[in-house]
C-alpha positions in Angstrom: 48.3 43.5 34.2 44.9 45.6 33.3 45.9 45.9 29.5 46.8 42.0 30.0 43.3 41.6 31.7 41.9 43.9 29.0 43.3 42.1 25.5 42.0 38.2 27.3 38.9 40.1 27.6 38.9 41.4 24.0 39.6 37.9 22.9 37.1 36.2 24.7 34.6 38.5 23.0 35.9 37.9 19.9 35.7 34.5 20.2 32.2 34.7 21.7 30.6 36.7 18.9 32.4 33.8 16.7 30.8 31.0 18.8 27.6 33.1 18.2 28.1 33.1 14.8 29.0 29.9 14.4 25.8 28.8 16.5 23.8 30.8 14.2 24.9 29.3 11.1 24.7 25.9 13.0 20.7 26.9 13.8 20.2 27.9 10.4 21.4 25.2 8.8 19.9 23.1 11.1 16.3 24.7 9.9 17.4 23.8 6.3 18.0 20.0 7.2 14.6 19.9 9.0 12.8 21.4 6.1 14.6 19.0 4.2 14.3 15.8 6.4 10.0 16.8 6.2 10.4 16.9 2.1 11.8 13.9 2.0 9.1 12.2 4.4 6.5 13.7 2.5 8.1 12.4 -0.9 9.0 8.8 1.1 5.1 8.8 1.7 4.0 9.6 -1.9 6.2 6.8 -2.9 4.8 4.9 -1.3 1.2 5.3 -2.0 2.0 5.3 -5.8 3.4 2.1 -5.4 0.3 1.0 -3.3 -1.2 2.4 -5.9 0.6 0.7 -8.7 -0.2 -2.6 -6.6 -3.9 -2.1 -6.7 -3.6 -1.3 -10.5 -1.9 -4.8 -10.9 -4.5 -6.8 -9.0 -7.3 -4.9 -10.6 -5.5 -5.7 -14.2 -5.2 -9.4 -12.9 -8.7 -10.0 -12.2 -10.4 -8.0 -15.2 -7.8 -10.5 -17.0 -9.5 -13.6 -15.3 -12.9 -12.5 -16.0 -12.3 -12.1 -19.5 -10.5 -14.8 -20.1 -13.8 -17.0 -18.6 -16.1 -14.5 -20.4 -14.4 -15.6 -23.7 -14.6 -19.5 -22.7 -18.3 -19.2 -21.9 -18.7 -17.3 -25.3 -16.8 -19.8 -27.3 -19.2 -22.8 -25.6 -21.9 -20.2 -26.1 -20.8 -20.0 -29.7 -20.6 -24.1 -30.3 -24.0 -24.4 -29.0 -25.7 -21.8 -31.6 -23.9 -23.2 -34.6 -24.8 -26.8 -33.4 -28.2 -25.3 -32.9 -28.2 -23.6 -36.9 -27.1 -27.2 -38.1 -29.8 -28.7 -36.3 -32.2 -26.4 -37.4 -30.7 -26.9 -41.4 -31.1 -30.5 -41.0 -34.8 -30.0 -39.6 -36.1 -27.1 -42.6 -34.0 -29.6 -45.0 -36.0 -32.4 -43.3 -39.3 -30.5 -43.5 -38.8 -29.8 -47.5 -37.8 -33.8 -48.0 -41.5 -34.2 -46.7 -43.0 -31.5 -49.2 -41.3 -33.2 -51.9 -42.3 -36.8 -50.9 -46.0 -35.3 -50.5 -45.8 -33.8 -53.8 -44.4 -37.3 -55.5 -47.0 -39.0 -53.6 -50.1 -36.7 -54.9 -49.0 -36.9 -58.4 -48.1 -40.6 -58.4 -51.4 -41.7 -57.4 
């Protein structure tokens, strides 16, 4: 009965230092997934922001589109006003020589 006694004993051990193995590993492992689980957070949140990020790049691009696009309409009216302005001017120094002419024609004619 002792020696039976004595072998349930010796297998209770052995399965003990297996459970304690075994709930090693487990901890271990379990260390591992937590290191993991905090990379993956970390890399969730840098996702994240990049695409925040990315966001804030797209508006930004949006509206530097919108101002130039009303820059270039004021510098086309811009653009109509000075050449309307040079034909005016043309017409008045064309104007202005029409008169030196006449004054000429008029001087000699008399």
């Amino acid at each position: 009965m002792v020696q039976h006694v004595e072998q349930n004993l010796q297998l209770m051990t052995k399965r003990a230092v297996k459970a304690e193995n075994s709930a090693a590993k487990l901890r271990q492992e379990n260390a591992l997934l937590q290191v993991q689980l905090r990379n993956y957070k970390a890399e969730n949140e840098a996702l994240q922001l990049g695409q925040a990020g990315l966001a804030a790049a797209k508006q930004n691009a949006e509206l530097a589109l919108q101002h130039l696009l009303r820059v270039t309409t004021s510098s086309r009216a811009s653009i109509r006003q000075l050449l309307s302005g040079a034909e005016s001017l043309q017409l008045i120094a064309d104007l202005l020589k029409s008169i030196d002419r006449i004054s000429e024609v008029s001087e000699d004619g008399q």
